[in-house]
N, C-alpha and C positions, 0 to 999 in steps of 0.2 A: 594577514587579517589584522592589520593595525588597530581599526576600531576598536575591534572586542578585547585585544590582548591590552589595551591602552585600559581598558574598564577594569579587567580583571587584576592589573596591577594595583588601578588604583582601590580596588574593594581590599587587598592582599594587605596593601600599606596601610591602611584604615582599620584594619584587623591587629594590626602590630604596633598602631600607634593607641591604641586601646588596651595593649595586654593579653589580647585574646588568642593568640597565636597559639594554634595547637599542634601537638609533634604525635606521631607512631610510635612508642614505646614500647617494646614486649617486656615482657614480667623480670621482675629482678630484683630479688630480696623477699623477706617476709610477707606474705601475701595478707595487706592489710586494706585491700582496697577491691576487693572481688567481690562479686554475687555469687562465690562458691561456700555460701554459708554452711552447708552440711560434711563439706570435706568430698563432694561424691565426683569429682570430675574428671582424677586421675587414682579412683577406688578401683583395685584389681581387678574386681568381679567383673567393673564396666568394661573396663579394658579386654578381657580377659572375652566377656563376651560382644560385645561388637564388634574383635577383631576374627571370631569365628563365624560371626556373621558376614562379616564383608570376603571372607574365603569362600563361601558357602552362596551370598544373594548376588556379589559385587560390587561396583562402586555406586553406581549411578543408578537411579530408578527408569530413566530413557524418557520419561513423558511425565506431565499433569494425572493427578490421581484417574480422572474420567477421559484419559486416553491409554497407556498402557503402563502407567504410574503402579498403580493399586497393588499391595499385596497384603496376603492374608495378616499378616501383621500388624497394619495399620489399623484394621476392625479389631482384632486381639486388645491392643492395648489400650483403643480407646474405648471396649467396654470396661475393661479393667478401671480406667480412670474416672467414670465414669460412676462404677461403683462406690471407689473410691470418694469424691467428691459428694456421693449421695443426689446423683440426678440420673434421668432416664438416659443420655447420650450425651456425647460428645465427639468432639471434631477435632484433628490433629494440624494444624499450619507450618510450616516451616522456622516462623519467628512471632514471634510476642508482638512485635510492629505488624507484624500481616494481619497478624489475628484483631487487632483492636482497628486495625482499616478496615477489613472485613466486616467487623460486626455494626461501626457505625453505620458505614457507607451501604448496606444492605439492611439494615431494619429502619434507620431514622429515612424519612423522605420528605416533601415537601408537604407544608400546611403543621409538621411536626414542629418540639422544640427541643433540644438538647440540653441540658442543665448541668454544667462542668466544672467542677471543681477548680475553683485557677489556679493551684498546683499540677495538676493531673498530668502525668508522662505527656512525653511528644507525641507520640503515636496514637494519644487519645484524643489529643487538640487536632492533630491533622486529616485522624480519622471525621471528625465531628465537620469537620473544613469539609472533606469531599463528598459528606451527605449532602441531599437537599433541603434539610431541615435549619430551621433556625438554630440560632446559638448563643447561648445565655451563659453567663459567666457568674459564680456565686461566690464568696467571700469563704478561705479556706476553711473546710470543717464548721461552716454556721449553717445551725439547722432550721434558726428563725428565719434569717436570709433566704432558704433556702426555700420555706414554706411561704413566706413573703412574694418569693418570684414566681412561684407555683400558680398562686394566687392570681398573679397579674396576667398571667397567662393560659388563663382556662379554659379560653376558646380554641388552645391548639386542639389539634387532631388526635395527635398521641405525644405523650408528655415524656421521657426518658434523663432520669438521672444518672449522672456518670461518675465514679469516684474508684480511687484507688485503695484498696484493705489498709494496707501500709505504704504511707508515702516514698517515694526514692529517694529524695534529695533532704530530706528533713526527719526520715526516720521517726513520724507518728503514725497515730492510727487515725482512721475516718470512724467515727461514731455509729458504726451501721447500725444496732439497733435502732437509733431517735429517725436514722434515715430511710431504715425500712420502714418502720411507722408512717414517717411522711407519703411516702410515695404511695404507701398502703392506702391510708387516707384521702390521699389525692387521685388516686386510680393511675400513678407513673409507675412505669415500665424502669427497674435498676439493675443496673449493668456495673458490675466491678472487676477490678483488676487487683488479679491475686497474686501476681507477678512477684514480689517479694515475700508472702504470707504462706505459698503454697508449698507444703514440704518441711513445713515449722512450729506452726501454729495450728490449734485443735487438737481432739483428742488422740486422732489418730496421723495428725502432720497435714489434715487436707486446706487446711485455712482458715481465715479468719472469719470468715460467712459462719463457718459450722462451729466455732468456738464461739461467736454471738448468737447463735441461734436462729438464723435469718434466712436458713435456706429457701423457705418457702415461698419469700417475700421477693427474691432473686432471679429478676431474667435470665440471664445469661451471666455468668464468670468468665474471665479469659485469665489461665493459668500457665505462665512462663515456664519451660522447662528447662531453662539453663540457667538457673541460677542455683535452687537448693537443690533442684533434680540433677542437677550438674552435666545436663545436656545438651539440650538445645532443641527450639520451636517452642510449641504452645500450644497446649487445649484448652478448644473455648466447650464449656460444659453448660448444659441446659437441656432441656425439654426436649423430645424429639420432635415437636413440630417447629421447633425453632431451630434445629443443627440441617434439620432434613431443608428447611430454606435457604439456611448457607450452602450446603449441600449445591441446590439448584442453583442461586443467588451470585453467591461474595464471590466477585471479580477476582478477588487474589486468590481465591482456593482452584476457584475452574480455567486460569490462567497462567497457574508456575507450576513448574516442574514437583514433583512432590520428592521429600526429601528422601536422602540415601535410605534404601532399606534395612541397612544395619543400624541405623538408627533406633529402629525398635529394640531391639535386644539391649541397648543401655539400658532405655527408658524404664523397660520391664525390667530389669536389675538395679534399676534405683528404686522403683517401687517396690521392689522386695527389701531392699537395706530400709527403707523407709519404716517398714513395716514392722521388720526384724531387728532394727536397731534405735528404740526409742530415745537410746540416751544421747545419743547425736543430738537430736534437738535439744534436750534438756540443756548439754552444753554447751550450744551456743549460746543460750540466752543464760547460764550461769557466765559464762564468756562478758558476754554485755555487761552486767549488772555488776560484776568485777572492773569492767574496763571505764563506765561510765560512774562509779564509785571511785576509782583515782583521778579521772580527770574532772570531776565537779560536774559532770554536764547531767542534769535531769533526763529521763526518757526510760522506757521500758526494753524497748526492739532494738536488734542488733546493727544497726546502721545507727550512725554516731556522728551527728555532724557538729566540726570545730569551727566556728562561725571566726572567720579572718576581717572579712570586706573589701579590702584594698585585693585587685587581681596581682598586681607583683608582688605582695607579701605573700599570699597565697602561693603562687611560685615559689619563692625563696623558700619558705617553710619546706615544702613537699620537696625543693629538690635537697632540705640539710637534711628533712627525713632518709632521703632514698643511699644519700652519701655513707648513713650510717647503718643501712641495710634493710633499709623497712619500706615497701614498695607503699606508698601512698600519695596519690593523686591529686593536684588541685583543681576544684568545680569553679567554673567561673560561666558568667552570660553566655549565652541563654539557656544554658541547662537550672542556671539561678537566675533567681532578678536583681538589676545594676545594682554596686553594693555592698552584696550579700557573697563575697567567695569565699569559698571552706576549703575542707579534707573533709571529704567523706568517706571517715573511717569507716572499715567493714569487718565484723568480728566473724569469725569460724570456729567450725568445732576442734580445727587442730590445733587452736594456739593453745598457748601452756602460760601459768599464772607466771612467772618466768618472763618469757616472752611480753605479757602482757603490760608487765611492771616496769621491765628495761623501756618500752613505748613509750609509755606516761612519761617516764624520767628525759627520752632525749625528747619528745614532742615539747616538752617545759622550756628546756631548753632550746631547741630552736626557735618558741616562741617568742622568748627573751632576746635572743641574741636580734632576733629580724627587728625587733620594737626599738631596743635603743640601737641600730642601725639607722632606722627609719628618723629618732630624735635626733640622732647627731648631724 
């Protein structure tokens, strides 16, 4: 098949002549670049219990939740979470990308308009792509923008605003309160992504919705569980006449295999450290506020991005980091826009002030060293 392999080399070489070249890495050194912000992914308990689970249910669940998927478990935990989150129900997906194609692609439809944040994850943009809803693109965290397009568009059908609690790649917050107000105002439907916020933030770790107060104002949340829950999939939480539609609805739920059933028994044993170990989170974000106090960088939340720009500095950086034992990652296009490539550092609750400091002092330094490289 010469044609296509003749394309694919040359999309490969265009990939490399750009810097964008990405490698499989497994973990190796200090873990400074993970979404295991809580410490919970290789936490005993989880271990300890999932792997008496997978003795006990086995590996595989055989089928999609609505063929012979299902087990009692799956309803267990997502009433639990459910509670937790402070909504009538909730639905469990397999990944945090499932879950935010699900929810676009089943509530937005045609004659609708989507209103997205243009930072907003992949899997919000793509999801927004596969509805048949229009698609508006607003100016990051602008809520005059945001009421401004609102405006222009009043003759949609139904209106849905889309934003992320805490961004990924730039480690701020979205304004929900000014945004729930809008959408209030405006009679749109908002839908956030807790993905980073859930397991951290709030009084009790449920998120950023409930630490601003906004639950009521709140469609639907979709809540990643592999990142501070240190497992893996996603609940999306909401009302039950909106989970019971996914339910019916979302393609990806009544379509994939539903995940292992030992899966729950982490989930429920993160939820319990969660609960039972509030100073985990305190932690991390003393964690931050330490790490983001040595290296100058403003911001509250524990994702810490080193803004570079050049893609092969960014390389060079991450890989004198990694040389000296500190696993961190260089972002570059299109998980950023052209430009703009970092480290996006990731604090947890196992690092040690120690640890922290020794960071700061060689990231200085590799800094330096890539710069006048770069002059000479």
């Amino acid at each position: 098949m010469p044609g296509i392999e003749n394309r694919l080399r040359q999309h490969l070489d265009a990939i490399d002549q750009a810097g964008l070249r990405r490698t499989l890495r497994p973990p190796c050194g200090i873990d400074l670049c993970s979404n295991d912000y809580l410490g919970l992914a290789l936490h005993p308990m989880l271990r300890q219990r999932m792997a008496e689970a997978v003795l006990e249910a086995g590996c595989g669940s055989t089928g999609s939740r609505l063929l012979r998927g299902e087990r009692a478990g799956f309803a267990r935990v997502e009433e639990r979470f459910a509670a937790f989150k402070g909504v009538e129900r909730s639905l469990y997906f397999s990944s945090g990308y499932l879950a935010n194609i699900a929810v676009l692609s089943t509530f937005a439809t045609a004659g609708d308009v989507i209103f997205s944040d243009e930072r907003n994850h992949a899997s919000l943009i793509d999801g927004a792509r596969l509805s048949r809803a229009q698609r508006v693109v607003y100016p990051h965290n602008d809520v005059a923008a945001l009421e401004r397009l609102l405006d222009q568009h009043r003759a949609a059908c139904q209106a849905f605003v889309v934003t992320e609690s805490l961004f990924s790649m730039d480690g701020d917050f979205a304004p929900l309160r000014e945004i729930a107000a809008v959408c209030r105002a405006k009679a749109a439907a908002l839908i956030v992504d807790e993905a980073h916020a859930v397991g951290i933030y709030g009084a009790r770790g449920s998120g950023l919705i409930q630490q601003a107060g906004v639950q009521a104002n709140v469609f639907v949340s979709v809540n990643t569980a592999g990142k501070a829950l240190g497992v893996s999939g996603a609940f999306v939480a909401g009302s039950d006449l909106a989970i019971e539609t996914l339910v019916q609805q979302a393609r990806p739920f009544i379509f994939s295999t539903a995940a292992p059933p030992a899966v729950v028994a982490a989930l429920e044993a993160s939820l319990d450290l969660i609960e039972q170990e509030p100073e985990r989170r305190r932690r991390v974000l003393e964690n931050a506020n330490h790490l983001r106090s040595c290296l100058r960088i403003e911001g509250e939340s524990q994702i810490i991005p080193v803004h570079i720009g050049s893609n092969e500095m960014a390389m060079t950086v991450a890989g004198e980091l990694q040389r000296a034992g500190y696993d961190v990652r260089a972002i570059r296009p299109p998980s950023v826009p052209p430009g703009t490539a970092r480290l996006r550092v990731c604090v947890n609750a196992d690092l040690t002030r120690a640890i922290l400091d020794s960071f700061a002092e060689a990231l200085a330094a590799a800094l330096q060293a890539s710069s006048c490289a770069a002059s000479s």
